[in-house]
C-alpha positions in Angstrom: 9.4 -35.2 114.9 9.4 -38.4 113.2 6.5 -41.2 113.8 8.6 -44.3 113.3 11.8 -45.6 114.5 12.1 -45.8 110.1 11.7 -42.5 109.8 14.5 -40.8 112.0 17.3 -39.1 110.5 21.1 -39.0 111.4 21.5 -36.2 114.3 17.8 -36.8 115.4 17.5 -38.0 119.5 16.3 -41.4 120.9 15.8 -42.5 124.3 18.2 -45.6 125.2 16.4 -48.3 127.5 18.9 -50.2 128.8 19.3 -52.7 131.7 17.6 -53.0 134.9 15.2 -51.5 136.1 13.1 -50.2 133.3 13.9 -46.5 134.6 17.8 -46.7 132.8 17.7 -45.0 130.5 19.4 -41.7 128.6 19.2 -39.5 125.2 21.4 -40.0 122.3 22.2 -38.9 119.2 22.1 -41.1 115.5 25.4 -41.2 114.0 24.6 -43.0 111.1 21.5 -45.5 109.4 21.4 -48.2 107.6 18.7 -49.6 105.5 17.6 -51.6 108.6 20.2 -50.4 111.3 20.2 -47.2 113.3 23.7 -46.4 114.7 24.1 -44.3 117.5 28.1 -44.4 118.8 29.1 -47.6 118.7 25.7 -49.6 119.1 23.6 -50.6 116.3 19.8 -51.1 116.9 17.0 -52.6 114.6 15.1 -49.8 112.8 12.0 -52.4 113.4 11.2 -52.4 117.0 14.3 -50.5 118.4 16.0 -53.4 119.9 19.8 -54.1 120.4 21.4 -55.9 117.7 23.1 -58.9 118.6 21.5 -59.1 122.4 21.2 -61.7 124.1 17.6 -63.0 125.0 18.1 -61.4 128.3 18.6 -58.2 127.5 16.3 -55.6 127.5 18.8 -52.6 125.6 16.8 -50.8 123.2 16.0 -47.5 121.6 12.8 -45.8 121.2 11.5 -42.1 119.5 12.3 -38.9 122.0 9.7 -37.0 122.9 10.2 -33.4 125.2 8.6 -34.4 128.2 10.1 -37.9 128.6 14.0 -36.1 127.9 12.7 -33.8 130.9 12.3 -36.7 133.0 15.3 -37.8 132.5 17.0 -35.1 133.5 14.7 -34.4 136.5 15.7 -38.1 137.1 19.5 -37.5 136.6 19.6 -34.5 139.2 17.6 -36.3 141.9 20.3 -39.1 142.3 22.8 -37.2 142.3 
């Protein structure tokens, strides 16, 4: 597992913050880097601080390094509100 946002390779999981409130989120997958972009589909994020590239000042859309237990709450999260 990989320490920094810098140090994540293509096919390695992040968790995706995005919108309101700060319990949105989901895993996905890098498609591709940059030297100072991660791509994952079609959204690029900063490989320094894991925010959305191009975002408004409003937004909160960002990605951040997975670890096991927070993918598990996710999907604990998931099947409760279903």
């Amino acid at each position: 597992m990989s320490d920094t946002l810098k140090d994540l390779q293509v096919g390695d999981k992040v968790i995706y913050h995005y919108g309101t409130p700060s319990t949105s989120r989901g895993v996905i997958a890098i498609t591709r880097l940059t030297p100072t972009q991660i791509i994952c589909g079609g959204s690029r994020f900063h490989k320094d601080g894991g925010a959305l590239v191009g975002r408004s000042q409003w937004s909160s859309a960002r990605i951040a390094l997975w670890s096991k237990a927070e993918d598990e709450e996710i999907r604990q999260s998931a099947l409760r509100n279903r």
